[in-house]
C-alpha positions in Angstrom: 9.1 62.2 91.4 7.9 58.5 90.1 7.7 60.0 86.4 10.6 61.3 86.5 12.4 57.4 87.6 10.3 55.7 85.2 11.4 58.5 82.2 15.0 57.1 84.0 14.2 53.5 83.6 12.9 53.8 80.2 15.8 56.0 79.3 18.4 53.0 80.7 16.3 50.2 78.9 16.3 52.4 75.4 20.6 52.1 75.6 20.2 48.8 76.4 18.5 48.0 73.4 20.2 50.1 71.2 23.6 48.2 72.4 22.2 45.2 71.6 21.3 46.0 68.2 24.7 47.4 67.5 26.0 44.2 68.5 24.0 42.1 66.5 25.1 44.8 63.3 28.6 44.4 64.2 27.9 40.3 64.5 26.2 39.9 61.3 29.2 41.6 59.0 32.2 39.8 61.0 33.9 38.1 58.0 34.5 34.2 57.8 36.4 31.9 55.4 35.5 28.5 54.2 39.4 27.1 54.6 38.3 24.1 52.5 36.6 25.6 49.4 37.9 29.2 49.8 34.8 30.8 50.4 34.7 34.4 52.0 32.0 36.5 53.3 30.0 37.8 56.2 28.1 36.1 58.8 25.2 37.0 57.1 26.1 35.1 54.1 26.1 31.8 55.8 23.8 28.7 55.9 22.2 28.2 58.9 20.8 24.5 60.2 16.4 25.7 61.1 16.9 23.9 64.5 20.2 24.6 66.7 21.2 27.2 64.1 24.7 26.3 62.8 26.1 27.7 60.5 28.0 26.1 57.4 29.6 27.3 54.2 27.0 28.7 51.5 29.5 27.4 48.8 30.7 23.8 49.9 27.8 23.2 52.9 30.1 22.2 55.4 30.6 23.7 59.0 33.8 22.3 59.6 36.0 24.6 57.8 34.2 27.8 58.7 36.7 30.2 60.6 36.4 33.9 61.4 38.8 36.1 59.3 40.9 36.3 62.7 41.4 33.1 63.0 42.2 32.7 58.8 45.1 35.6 59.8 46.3 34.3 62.7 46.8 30.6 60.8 48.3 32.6 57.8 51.0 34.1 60.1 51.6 30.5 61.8 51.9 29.1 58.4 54.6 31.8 57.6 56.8 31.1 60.6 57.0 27.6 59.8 58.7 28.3 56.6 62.4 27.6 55.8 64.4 30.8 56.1 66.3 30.1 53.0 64.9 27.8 50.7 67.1 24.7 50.1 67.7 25.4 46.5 69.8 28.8 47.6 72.9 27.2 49.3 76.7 28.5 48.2 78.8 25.9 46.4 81.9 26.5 48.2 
């Protein structure tokens, strides 16, 4: 009966780790942009500060501009709205 809840335990903590490392997959190929130098790529492609590890650009080496390809879309489609709905050069002489 013990084997059989340890073979349980063991079981549960094998899931857990595989999670974990699917995580950590799906984590390191999330895509970023540099909005300052127009850098692209994943996660994995960025610099990484030894002690506190944060990241920065690869190309331009600066952490301020990093965003995750979500947040790139999302300001592309805030940057759209904004947007005149008909340019000024395209008004009727009447």
């Amino acid at each position: 009966m013990m084997s059989a809840k340890i073979n349980h335990i063991n079981h549960q903590l094998r899931e857990l780790q595989i999670q974990q490392l699917e995580a950590e997959q799906k984590a390191a190929t999330e895509m970023f942009d540099c909005v300052d130098c127009a850098w692209e790529g994943t996660k994995s492609q960025l610099g990484s500060w030894l002690f506190g590890g944060k990241r920065f650009c690869p190309e331009c080496g600066d952490s301020r501009w990093l965003v995750t390809r979500a947040e790139y879309n999302e300001m592309m489609r805030e940057d759209d709205t904004c947007k005149l709905s008909h340019p000024l050069s395209c008004h009727k002489n009447s």
